[in-house]
N, C-alpha and C positions, 0 to 999 in steps of 0.2 A: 479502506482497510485499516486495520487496527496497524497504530505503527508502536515500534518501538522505543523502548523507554531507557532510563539511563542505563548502560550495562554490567555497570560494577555491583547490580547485587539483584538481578531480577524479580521479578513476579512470580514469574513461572518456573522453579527450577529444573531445569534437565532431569527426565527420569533416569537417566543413565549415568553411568560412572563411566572413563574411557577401560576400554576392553571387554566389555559383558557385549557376549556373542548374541545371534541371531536370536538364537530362542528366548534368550530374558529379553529381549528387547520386546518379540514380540507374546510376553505373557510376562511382564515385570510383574514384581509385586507391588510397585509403588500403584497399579491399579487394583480395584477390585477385582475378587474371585467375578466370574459369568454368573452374571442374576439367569434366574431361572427365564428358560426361552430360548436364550441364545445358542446353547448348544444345539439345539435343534432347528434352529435358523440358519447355524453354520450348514449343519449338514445338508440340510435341503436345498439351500442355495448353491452346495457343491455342483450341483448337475447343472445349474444354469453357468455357471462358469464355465463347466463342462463344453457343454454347450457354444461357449462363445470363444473357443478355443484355449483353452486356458489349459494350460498341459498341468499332470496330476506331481510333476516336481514343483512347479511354480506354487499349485493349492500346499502340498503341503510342506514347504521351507514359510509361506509367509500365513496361512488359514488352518497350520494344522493345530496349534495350541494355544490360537491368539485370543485374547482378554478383550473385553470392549470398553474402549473409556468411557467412563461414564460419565467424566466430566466434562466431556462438548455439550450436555443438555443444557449446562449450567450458564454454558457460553450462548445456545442458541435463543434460551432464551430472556438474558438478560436485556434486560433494557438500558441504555445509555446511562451510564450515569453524569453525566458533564453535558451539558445544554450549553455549547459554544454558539457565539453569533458570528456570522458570518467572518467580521473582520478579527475572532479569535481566532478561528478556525484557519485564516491564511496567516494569521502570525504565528502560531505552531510551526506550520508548515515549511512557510518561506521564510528560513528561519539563518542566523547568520551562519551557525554552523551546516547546516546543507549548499550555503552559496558556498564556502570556502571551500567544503569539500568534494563541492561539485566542479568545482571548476578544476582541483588538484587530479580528481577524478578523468575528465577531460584532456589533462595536460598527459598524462600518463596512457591515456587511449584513444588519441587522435588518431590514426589511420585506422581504429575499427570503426569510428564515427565517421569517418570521411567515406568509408567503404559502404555502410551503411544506408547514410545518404546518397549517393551514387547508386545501391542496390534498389531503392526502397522509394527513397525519396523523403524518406522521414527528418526533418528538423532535429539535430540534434540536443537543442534544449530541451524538449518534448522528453526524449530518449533519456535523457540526465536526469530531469525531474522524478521521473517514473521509478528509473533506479533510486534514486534518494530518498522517496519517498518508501517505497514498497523492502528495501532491504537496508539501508544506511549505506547503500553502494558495495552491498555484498560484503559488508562486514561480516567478519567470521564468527563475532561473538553473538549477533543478531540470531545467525544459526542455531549456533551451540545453547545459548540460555535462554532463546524464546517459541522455539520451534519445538516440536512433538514429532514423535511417531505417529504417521497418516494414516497407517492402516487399525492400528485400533480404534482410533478414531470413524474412519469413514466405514468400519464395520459396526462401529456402536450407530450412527446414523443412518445405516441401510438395512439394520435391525428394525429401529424401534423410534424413527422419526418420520411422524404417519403421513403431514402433510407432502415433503417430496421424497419421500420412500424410494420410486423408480428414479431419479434423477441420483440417489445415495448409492442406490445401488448399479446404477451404469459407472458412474465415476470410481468405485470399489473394482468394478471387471477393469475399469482403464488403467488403473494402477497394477493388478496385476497382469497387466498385456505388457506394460513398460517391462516390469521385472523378467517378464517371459521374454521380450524382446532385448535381454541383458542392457539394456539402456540405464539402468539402476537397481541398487539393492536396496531391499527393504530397512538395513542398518540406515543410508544416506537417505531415504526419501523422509524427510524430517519436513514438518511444515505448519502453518495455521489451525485453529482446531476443524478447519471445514477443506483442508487438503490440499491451500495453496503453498507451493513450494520455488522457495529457490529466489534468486537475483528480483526479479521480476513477479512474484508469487502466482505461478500459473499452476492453474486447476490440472489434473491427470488429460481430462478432455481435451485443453492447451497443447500442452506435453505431447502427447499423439499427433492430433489431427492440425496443428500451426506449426510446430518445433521443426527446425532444423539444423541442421548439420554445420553450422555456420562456421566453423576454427575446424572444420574435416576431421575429426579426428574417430571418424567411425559412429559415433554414435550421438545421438539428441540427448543433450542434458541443461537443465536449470541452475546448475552446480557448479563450482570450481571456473576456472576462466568464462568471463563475461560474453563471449563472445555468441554462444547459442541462442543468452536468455536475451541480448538486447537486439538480435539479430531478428529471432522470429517476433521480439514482442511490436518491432516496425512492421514485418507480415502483419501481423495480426491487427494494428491499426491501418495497413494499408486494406487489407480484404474483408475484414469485418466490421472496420470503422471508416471504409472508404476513404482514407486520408488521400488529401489532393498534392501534389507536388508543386513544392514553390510557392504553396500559400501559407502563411500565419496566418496563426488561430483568429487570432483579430486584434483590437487597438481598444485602449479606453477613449471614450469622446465626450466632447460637449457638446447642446445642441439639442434640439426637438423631441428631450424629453418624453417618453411613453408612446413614441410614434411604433406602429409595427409593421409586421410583414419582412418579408425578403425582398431585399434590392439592390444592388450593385454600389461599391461606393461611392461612384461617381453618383449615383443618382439619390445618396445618404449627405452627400457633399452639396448637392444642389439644394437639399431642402436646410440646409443652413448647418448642417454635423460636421464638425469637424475631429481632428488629432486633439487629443489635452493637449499633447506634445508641442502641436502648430507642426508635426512634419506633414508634408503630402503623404495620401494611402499609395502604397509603392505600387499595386496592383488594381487602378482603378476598376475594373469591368469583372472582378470577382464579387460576389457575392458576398449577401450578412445581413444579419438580424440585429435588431437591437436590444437590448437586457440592462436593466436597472436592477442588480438582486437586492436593494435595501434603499427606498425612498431617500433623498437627500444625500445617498451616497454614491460612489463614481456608476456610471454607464461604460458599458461596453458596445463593440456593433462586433457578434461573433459570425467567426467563416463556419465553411463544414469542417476543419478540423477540430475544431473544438470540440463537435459534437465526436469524432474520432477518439478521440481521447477520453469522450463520455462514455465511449463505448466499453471502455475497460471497465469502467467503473461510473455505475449510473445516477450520480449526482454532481448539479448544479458546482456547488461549492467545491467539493474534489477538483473537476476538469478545472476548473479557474485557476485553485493552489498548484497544478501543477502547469498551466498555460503558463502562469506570473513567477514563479519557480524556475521555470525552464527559460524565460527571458534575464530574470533577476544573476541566474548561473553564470548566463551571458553577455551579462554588463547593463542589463538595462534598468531602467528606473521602479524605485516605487511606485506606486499609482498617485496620480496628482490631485485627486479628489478624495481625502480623507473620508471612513467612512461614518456614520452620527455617531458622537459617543465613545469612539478608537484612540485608544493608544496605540503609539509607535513601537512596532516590536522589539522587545530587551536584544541587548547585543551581547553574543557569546559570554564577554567576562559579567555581564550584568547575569544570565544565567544561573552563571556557574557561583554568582555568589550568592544570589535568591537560595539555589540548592542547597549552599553551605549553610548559610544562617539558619535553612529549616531543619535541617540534621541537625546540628547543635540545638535548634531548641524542642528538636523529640520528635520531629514529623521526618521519616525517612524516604528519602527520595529516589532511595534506589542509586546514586552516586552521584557525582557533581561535575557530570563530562560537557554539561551544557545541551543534554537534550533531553527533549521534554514527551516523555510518555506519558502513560495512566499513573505510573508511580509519583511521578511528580503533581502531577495534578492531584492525586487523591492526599499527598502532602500539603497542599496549597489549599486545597478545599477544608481537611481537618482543621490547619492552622484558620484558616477563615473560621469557619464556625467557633472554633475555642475564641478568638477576640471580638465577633459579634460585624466580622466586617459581610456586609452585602454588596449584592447576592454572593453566597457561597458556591460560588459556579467553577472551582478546580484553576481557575485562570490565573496565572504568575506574571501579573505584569507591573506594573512600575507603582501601583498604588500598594499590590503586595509589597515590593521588594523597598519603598518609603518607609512602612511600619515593621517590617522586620530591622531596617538600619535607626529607628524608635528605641529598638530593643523589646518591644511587645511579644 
């Protein structure tokens, strides 16, 4: 998922101003007027809402005068612009400020993790990571200057985005089954331009059919106390990602090199694999695969939770930043196998002065909190291009932050 960027001066600014009621929200002017079509995609799809119970106050408090963004096309189909490699991509991540915050995070909601775990069986680092990564730990400004209105949004998508048209338009009825089920108001459901919301950014489909009731307080929500979103997001790696209890994801190792298949660690250990660490596999007789994701660089032997975690989000690289994230939270080491090429990730004040130097010299980074979004990288990438440094790949790491202390 797209994460968030410094928060002192966004990307995206909030369509809203605080107090503009329901109806500008949903028929701001900060969108366009309904290109031609939509009105009569609204109405026709009324009857299938109809249909799927969707009571005629629901249709129209949230469908009766809503606007279609039109700027998710712009989202759906851009293409990346930053080509991180691997070991950028977990230094982003596992980043000094997500450890410091994750573990203050931790200190402050220990018996919902303890509870958690006991309910679920989910690793608590796991659960930290996910929060860090997906919302800045439910920071409220993440909400407020990076999130949208979902339903003009996933009404512009169930309109006129041809290839999962029926998948835009099931998650459209789920959204308004939540509002019908007073679970949330169309004002609060704020979220990614493709309808993730909240702590943990889960889909409407999430929301419904995993969400629950976790801090009892009547109703399933993504929102306001953490306790829902991190509650069901361990359902939801337990049921949908099979997570096994009592296993970690897995260990970096040395050793046999390109070997595959699944095998027991005892029997990863016999053919010469060991801990980088040198500790013993605490769980000999569980399972794992082994993965080299960049030749020459660290190996892992992954469990089925890793793949659990893939489950959220279906790539290689993701589950790793947050397997190594979620250890790192919890005191444990960097990986002891640098990857080819890697620098050592900048540390919070090395950040936050990379950010300063690039604001003063005209590349804005969106502020200097020490975290690193699109903003900053698109700072880092421009400043690269103006002095000729390659690759110009958005990346703010120690060669940038060298030549900006040049004065270049």
């Amino acid at each position: 998922m797209k994460q968030p960027d410094s928060l002192l001066s966004p990307t995206r600014r909030t369509l809203l101003q605080a107090g503009i009621g329901a109806t500008a929200l949903l028929a701001s002017p900060a969108l366009a007027a309904a290109p031609p079509g939509f009105d009569q995609w609204r109405d026709s799809f009324r009857a299938r809402a109809q249909g799927k119970g969707i009571s005629d106050a629901t249709w129209n408090r949230v469908m009766g005068r809503i606007e279609p963004d039109m700027s998710v096309f712009k989202q759906f189909r851009k293409q990346p612009e930053f080509h991180e490699q691997v070991w950028q991509y977990i230094n982003r991540r596992v980043s000094d400020w997500r450890i410091t915050n994750g573990r203050e995070a931790l200190r402050k909601n220990e018996a919902l993790f303890a509870r958690i775990e006991q309910d679920f069986g989910v690793e608590r680092g796991t659960l930290l990571a996910l929060w860090g990564v997906e919302s800045a730990f439910g920071d409220p400004l993440v909400q407020q200057n990076h999130m949208r209105p979902i339903f003009p949004s996933l009404a512009a998508l169930a309109w006129n985005e041809p290839r999962r048209r029926a998948y835009w338009e099931t998650e459209l009825i789920n959204a308004l089954r939540i509002v019908d089920r007073g679970w949330g108001t169309p004002e609060e459901m704020r979220g990614s331009w493709a309808g993730a919301m909240g702590h943990t950014q889960w889909m409407p489909e999430v929301w419904l059919n995993v969400g629950i009731d976790y801090d009892r307080d009547g109703k399933v929500s993504p929102f306001g106390r953490p306790d829902d979103a991190l509650g069901s997001s361990a359902k939801y790696l337990l049921n949908r990602g099979k997570y096994r209890r009592g296993e970690h994801w897995g260990y970096e190792v040395r050793g046999a090199s390109g070997a595959s298949g699944s095998r027991s660690y005892a029997a990863w250990q016999s053919a010469g694999v060991t801990r980088a660490d040198g500790k013993p596999f605490p769980q000999p007789n569980a399972s794992a695969q082994m993965w080299t994701p960049v030749a020459g660089g660290p190996t892992f032997l992954l469990g089925p939770n890793f793949n659990a975690v893939k489950s959220y989000n279906p790539s290689m690289n993701y589950a790793l930043a947050i397997c190594h994230l979620g250890d790192r939270i919890l005191g444990g080491p960097t990986f002891i196998q640098p990857f080819p090429g890697s620098e050592r990730a900048l540390t919070l004040a090395e950040i936050q002065e990379m950010q300063t130097r690039l604001t003063k010299a005209g590349f804005d980074t969106g502020g200097t909190d020490g975290r690193v979004g699109n903003d900053t990288m698109k700072a880092v990438r421009d400043y690269q291009t103006k002095m000729g440094l390659l690759p110009a790949d958005g990346y703010g790491g120690l060669k940038v932050l060298a030549r900006l202390r040049q004065g270049g």
